[in-house]
N, C-alpha and C positions, 0 to 999 in steps of 0.2 A: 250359259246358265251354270250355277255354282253348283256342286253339287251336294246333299245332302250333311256329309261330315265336312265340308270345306270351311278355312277358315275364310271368313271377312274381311276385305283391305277396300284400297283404292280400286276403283273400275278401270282396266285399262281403256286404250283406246277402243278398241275393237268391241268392248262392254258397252258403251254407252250410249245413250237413247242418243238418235239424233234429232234435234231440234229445228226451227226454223230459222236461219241466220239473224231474219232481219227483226229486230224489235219493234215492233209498232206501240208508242209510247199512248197516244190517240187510242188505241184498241183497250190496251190493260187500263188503262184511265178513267173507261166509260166501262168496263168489266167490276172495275173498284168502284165506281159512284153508284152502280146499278146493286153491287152486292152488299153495299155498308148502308143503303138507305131503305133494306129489304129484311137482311138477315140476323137482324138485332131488335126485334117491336120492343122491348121493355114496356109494356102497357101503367104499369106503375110508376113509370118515372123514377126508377131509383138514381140516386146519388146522382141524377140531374144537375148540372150548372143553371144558376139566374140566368136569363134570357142577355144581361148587362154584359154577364162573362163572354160568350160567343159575339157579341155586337164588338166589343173591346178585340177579342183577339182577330176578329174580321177585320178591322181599323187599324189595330195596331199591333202586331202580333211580337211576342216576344218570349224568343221560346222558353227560358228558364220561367219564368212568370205562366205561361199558358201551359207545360207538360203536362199538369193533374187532367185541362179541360179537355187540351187536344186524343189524350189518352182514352178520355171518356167517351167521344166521338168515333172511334173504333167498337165499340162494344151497343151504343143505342144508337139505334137506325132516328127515333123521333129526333135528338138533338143535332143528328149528322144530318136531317134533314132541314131542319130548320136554321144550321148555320150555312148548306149552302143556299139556304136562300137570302138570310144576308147578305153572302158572299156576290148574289146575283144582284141585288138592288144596291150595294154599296160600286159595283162595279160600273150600274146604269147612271147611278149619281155621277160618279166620276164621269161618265164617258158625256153625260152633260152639261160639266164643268161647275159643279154644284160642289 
């Protein structure tokens, strides 16, 4: 621990938290769907995309064209919710060759 008048740099080795090696990509995944579709309500709907925009970037996504929406998805849980459930019947379409 630093102590009080110490200046600030890099952590050496012997400083730093140790972590757990292995990444479980699966674990932060369902950590992130569980907390973006939670901790954003916007009950007002602001600056909401049309329903058309999320259906489009689900189908076709591209990112210079989608940054505004996919941005927006980050911040309200209602539209991060409701693209992934595009996400989940455009998925079911496909997987029944539709």
């Amino acid at each position: 621990m630093r102590g009080r008048n110490q200046q600030w740099g890099p952590m050496t080795t012997k400083e730093k938290p140790e972590f757990n090696d292995e990444f479980n990509e699966a674990e932060f995944l369902g950590f992130a769907k569980s907390y973006l579709s939670e901790a954003f309500p916007n009950p007002q709907r602001i600056g909401c995309p049309p329903d058309s925009d999320l259906q489009r970037m689900a189908d076709q996504p591209v990112e210079a064209r989608d940054a505004v929406v996919s941005k927006h998805l980050t911040c309200c849980s209602p539209c991060f919710n409701r693209y992934m459930e595009i996400l989940a019947s455009l998925k079911r379409r496909r997987a029944a060759g539709q």
